[in-house]
Backbone as CSV, one residue per row, in Angstrom:
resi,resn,N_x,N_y,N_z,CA_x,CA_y,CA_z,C_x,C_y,C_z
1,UNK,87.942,109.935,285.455,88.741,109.927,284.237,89.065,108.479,283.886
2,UNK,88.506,107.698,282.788,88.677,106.907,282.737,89.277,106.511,281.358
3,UNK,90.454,106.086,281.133,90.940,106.065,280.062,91.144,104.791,279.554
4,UNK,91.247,103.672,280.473,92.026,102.456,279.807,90.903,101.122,279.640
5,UNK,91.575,100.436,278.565,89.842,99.576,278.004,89.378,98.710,279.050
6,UNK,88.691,97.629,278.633,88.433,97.078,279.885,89.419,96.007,280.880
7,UNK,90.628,95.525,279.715,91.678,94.975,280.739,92.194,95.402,281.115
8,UNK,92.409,96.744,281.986,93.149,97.784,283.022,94.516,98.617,281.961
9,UNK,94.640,98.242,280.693,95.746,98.962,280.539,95.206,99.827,279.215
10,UNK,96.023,101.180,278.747,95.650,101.156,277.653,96.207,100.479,276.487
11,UNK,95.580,101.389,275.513,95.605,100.345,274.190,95.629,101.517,272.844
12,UNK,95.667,101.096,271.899,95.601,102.094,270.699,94.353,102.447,270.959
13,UNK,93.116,102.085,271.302,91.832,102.838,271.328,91.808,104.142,272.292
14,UNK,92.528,104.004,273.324,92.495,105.014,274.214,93.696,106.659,273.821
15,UNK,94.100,106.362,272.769,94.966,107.438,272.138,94.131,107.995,271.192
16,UNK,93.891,109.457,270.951,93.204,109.995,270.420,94.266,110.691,269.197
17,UNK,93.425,111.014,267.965,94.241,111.197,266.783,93.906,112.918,266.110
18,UNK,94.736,112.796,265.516,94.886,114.139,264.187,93.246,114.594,264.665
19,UNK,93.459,115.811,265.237,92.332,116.790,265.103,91.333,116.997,266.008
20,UNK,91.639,116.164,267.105,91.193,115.651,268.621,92.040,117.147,269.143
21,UNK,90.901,118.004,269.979,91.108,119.339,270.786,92.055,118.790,271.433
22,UNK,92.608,118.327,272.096,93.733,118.417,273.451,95.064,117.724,272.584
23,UNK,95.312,117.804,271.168,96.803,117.644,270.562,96.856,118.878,270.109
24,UNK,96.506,119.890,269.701,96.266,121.501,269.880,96.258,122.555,270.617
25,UNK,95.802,121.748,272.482,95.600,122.927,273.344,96.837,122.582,274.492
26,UNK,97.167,124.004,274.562,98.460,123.905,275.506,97.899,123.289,276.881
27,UNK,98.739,122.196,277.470,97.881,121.685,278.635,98.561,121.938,280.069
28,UNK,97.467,122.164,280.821,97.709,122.819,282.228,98.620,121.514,283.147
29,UNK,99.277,122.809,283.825,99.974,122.563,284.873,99.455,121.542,286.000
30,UNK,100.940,120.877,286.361,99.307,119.746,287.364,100.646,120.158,288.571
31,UNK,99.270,119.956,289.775,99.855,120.406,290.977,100.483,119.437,291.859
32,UNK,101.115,119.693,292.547,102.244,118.784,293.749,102.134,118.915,294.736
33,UNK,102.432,117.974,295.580,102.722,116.926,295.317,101.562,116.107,294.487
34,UNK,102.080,115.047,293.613,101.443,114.730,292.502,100.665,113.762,293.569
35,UNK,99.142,113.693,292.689,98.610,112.434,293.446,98.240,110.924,293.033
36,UNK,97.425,110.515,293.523,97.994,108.920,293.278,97.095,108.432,291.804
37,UNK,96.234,109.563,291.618,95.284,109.151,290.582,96.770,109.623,289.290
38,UNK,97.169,111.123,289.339,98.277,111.066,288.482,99.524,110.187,288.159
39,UNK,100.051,110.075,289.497,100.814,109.021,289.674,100.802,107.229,288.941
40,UNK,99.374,107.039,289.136,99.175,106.162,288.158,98.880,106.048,286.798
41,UNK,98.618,107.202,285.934,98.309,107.429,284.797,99.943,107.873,284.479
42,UNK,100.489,108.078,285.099,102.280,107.768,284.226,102.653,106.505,284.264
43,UNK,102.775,106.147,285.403,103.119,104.084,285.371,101.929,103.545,284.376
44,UNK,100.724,103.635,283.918,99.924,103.143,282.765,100.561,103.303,281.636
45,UNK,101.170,104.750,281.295,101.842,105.230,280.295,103.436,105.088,280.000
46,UNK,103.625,104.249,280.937,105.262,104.017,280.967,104.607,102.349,280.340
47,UNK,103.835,101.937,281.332,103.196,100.580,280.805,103.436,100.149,278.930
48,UNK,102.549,101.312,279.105,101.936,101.223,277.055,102.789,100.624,276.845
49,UNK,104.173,102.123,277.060,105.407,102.234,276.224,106.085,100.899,276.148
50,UNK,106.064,100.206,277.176,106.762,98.876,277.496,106.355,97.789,276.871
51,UNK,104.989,97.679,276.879,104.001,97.033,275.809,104.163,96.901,274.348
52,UNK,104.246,98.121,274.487,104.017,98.042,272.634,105.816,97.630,272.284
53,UNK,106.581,98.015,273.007,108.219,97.536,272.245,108.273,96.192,272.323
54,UNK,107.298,95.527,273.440,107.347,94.104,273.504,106.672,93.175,272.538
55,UNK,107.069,92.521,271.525,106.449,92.020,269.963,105.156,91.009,270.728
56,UNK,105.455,90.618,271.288,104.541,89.689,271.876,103.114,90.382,272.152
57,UNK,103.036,91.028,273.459,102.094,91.623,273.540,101.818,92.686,272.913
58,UNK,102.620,93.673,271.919,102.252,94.504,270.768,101.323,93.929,269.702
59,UNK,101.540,92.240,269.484,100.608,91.633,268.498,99.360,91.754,268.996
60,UNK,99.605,91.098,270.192,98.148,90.442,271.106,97.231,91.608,271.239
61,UNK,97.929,92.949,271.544,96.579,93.971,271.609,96.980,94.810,270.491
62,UNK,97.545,94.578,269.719,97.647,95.578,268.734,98.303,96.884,268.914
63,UNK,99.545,97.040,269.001,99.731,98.061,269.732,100.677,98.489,268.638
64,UNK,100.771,99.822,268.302,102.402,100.294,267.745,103.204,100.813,268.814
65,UNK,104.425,100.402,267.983,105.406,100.915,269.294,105.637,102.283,269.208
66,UNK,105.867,102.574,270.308,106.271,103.947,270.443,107.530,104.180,271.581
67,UNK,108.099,105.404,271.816,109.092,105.420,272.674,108.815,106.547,273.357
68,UNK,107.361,107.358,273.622,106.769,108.324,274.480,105.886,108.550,274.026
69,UNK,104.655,109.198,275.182,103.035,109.159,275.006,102.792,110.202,276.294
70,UNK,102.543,111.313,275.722,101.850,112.515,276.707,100.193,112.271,277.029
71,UNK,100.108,112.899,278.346,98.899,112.550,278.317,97.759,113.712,277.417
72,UNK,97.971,113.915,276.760,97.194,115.044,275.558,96.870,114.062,274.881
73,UNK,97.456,112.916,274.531,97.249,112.317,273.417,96.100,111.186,274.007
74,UNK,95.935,111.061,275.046,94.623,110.649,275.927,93.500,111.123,276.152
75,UNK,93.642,112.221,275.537,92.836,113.346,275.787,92.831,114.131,277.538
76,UNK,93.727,114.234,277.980,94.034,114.487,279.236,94.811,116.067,278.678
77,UNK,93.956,116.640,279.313,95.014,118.214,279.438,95.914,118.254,280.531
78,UNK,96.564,117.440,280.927,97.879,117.656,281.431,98.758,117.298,281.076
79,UNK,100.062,118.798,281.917,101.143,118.117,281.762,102.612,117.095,282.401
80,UNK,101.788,115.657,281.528,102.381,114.925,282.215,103.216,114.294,281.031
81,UNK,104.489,113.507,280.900,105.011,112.592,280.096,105.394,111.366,280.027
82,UNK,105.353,110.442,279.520,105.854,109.581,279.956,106.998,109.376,278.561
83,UNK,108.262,108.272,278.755,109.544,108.102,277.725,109.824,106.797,278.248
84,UNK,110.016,106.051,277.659,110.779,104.369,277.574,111.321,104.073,276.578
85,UNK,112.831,103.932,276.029,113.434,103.325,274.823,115.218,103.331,275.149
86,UNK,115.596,102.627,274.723,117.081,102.450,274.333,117.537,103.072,273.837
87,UNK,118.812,104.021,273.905,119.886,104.596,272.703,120.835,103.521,272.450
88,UNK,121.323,103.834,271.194,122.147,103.258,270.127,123.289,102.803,271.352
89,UNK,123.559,103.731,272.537,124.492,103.031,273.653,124.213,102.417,274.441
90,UNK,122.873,101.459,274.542,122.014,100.783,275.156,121.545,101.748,276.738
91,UNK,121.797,102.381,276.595,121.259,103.286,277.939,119.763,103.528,277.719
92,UNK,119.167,102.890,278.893,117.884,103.046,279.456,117.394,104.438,279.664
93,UNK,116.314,105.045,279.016,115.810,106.078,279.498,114.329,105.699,279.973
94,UNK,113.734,105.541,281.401,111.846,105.177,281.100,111.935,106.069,282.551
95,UNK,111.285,107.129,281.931,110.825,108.181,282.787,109.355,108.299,282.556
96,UNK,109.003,108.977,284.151,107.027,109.735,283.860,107.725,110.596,284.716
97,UNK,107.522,112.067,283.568,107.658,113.456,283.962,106.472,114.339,284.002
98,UNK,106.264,115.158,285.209,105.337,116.032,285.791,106.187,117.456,285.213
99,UNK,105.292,118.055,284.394,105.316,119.810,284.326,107.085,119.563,283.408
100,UNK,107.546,118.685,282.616,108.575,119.300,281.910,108.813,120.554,281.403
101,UNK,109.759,120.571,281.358,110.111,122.109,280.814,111.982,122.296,280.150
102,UNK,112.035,122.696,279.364,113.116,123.138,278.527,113.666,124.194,278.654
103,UNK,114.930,124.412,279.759,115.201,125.357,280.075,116.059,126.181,279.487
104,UNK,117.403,125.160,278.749,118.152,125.560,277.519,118.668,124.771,276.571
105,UNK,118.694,125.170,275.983,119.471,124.519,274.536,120.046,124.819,273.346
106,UNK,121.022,124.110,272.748,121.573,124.775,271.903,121.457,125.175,270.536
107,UNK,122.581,126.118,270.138,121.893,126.630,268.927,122.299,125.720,267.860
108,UNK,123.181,124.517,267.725,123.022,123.601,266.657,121.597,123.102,266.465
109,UNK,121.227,122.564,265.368,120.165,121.867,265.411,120.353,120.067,265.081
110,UNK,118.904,119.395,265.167,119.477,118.137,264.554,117.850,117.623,264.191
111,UNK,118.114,116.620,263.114,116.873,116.243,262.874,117.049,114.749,262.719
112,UNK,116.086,113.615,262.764,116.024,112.267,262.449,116.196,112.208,260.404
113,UNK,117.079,111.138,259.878,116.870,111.481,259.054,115.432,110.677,258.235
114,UNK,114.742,109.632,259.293,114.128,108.901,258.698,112.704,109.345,259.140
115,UNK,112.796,110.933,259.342,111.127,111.710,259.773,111.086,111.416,261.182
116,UNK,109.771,112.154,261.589,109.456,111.326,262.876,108.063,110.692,262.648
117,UNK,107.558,110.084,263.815,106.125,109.395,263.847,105.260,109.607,264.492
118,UNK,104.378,109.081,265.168,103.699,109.816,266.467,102.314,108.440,266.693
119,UNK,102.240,108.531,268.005,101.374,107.156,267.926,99.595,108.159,267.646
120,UNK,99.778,109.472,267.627,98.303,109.882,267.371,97.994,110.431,265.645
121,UNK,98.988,109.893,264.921,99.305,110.082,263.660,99.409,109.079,262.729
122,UNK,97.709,108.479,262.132,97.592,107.246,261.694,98.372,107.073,259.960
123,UNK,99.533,108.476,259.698,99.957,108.308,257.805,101.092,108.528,258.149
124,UNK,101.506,108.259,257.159,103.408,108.525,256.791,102.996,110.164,256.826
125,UNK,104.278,110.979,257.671,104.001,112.886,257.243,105.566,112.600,256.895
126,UNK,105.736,112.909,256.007,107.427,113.209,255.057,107.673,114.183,255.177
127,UNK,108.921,114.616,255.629,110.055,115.659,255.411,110.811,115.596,257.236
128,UNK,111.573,116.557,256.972,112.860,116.780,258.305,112.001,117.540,259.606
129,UNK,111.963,117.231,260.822,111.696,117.909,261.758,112.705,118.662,262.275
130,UNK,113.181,120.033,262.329,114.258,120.281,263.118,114.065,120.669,264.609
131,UNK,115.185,120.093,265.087,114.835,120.083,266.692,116.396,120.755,267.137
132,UNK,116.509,120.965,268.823,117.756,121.080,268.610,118.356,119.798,269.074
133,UNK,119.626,120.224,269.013,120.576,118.942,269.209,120.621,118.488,270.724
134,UNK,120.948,119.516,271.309,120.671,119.466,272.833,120.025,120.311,273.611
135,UNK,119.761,119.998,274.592,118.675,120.243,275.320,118.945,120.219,277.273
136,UNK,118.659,120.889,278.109,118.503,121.091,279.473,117.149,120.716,279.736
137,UNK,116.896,119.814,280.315,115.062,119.941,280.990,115.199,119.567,282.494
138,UNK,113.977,120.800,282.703,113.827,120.673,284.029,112.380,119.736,284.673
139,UNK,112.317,118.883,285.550,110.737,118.273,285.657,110.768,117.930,286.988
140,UNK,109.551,117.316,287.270,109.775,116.715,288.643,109.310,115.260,288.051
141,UNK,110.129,114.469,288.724,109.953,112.583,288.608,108.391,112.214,289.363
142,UNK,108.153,110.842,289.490,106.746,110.226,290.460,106.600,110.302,291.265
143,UNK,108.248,110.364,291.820,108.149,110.958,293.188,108.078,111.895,294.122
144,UNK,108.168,112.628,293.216,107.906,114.246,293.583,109.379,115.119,293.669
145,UNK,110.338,114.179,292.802,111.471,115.186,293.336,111.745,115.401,292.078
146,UNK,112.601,116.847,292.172,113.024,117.655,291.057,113.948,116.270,290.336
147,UNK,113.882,117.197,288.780,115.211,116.549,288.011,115.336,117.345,286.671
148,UNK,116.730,117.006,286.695,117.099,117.965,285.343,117.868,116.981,284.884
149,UNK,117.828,117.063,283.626,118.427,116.070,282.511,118.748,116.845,281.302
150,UNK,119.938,116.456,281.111,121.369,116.809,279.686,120.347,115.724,278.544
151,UNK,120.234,116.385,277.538,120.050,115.391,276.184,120.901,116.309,275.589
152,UNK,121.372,114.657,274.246,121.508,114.990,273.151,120.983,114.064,272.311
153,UNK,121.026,113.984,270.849,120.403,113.518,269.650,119.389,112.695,269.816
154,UNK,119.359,111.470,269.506,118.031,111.153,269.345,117.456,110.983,271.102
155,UNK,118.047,110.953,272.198,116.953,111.178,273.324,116.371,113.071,273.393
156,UNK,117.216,113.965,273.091,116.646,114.991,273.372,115.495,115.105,272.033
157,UNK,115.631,114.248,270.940,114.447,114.529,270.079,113.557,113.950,270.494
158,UNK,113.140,112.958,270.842,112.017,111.983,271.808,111.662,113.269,273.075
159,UNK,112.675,113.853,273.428,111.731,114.666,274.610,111.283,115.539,274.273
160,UNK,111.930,116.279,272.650,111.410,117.572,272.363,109.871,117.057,271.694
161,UNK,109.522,116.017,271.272,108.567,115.500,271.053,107.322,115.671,271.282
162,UNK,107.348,115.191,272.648,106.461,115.136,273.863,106.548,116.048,274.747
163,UNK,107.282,117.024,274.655,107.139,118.290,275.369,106.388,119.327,274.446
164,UNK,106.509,118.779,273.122,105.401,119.836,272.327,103.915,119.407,272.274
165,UNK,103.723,118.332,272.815,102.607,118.037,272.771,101.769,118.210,274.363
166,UNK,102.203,118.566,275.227,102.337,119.258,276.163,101.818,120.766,276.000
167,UNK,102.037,121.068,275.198,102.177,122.732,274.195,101.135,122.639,273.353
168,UNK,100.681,121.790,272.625,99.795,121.751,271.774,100.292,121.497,270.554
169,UNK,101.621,121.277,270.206,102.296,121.329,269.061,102.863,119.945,268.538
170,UNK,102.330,119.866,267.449,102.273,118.376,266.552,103.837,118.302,265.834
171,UNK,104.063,117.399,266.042,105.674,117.110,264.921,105.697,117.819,263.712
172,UNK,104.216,117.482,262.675,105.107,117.880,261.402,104.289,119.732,261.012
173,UNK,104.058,119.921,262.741,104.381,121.525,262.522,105.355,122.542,262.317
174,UNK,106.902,122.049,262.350,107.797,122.026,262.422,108.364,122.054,261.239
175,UNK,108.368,121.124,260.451,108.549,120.587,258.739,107.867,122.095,257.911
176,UNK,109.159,122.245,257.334,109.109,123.162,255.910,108.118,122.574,254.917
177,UNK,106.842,123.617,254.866,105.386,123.463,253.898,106.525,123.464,252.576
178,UNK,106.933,124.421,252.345,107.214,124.449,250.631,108.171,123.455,250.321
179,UNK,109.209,122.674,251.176,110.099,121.283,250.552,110.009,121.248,251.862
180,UNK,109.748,119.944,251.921,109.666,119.030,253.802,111.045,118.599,253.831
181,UNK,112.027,118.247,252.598,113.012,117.663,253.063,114.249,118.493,252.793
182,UNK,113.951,120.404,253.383,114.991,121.074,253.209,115.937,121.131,254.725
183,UNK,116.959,120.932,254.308,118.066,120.672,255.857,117.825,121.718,256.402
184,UNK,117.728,121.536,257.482,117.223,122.761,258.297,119.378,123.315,258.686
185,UNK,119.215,124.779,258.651,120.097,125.287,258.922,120.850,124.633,260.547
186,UNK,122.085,124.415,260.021,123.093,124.486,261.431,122.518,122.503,262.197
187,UNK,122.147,122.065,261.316,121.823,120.600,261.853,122.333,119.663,261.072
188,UNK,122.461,118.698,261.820,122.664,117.365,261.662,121.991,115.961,261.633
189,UNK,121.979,115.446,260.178,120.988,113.827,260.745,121.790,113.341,261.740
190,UNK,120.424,112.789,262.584,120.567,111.575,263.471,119.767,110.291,262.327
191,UNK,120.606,109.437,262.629,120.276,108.152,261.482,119.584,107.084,262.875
């Protein structure tokens, strides 16, 4: 499996786009203890993430930023995740999650009000994604140990993200066809 260009990391070439089979197909379970070939294709993907927020080397290889990258979008049918970005309370989130899963959440909803994006999504897609507001997930970390994590607003939307793509399910599947920018019931912008 070889995914990354020829200077060991990836790059926008190695992300596959709109209409590529594995952003469509629900992707299989990967087994544990995780191994070292998986293990390293999350630290690559925590990499990107780190990369591309960094202006410097985002120029140098061209990278958009992003703040999570499943491996579906590699064309890898597993499910693996990776997340790196700041909240508005400077709290660090840079996780690589094995087999996430969403165990509960609530019935408010919430949406970004400025859309979402997706690094395998080369156009502007306009209108509201509704997600919920919060969220329970269950995963196992790199190291093989369980973890469960509380979100709310914009980190539980970054995970609901990449847990649908995991699923096969694209952001602006979500978005109301007949007005994209109708408030979704019982939610709230996140700005």
């Amino acid at each position: 499996m070889k995914i990354r260009s020829d200077d060991g990391m990836i790059t926008m070439k190695d992300i596959v786009r709109e209409g590529h089979k594995s952003l469509v197909t629900k992707a299989d379970e990967v087994e544990l203890p995780l191994s070292e070939q998986n293990k390293q294709l999350l630290n690559d993907m925590i990499t990107f993430l780190k990369n591309s927020q960094d202006p410097d080397t985002a120029d140098k290889y061209n990278l958009r930023a992003g703040v999570g990258l499943a491996a579906p979008q590699l064309g890898i049918n597993k499910r693996l995740i990776a997340i790196h970005f700041e909240d508005t309370d400077d709290k660090q989130y840079s996780y690589g999650l094995v087999n996430p899963k969403i165990i509960s959440h609530s019935a408010e909803r919430s949406y970004l009000s400025d859309g979402e994006g997706c690094l395998s999504v080369d156009r502007a897609v306009e209108g509201f994604v509704p997600r919920y507001a919060r969220i329970t997930i269950r995963a196992t970390d790199m190291n093989g140990e369980p973890l469960k994590l509380r979100l709310k607003g914009y980190p539980a939307i970054i995970f609901q993200h990449e847990i649908d793509h995991i699923n096969g399910i694209m952001f602006y599947d979500h978005i109301n066809k007949d007005n994209p920018f109708t408030v979704p019931d019982n939610a709230k912008p996140i700005e």
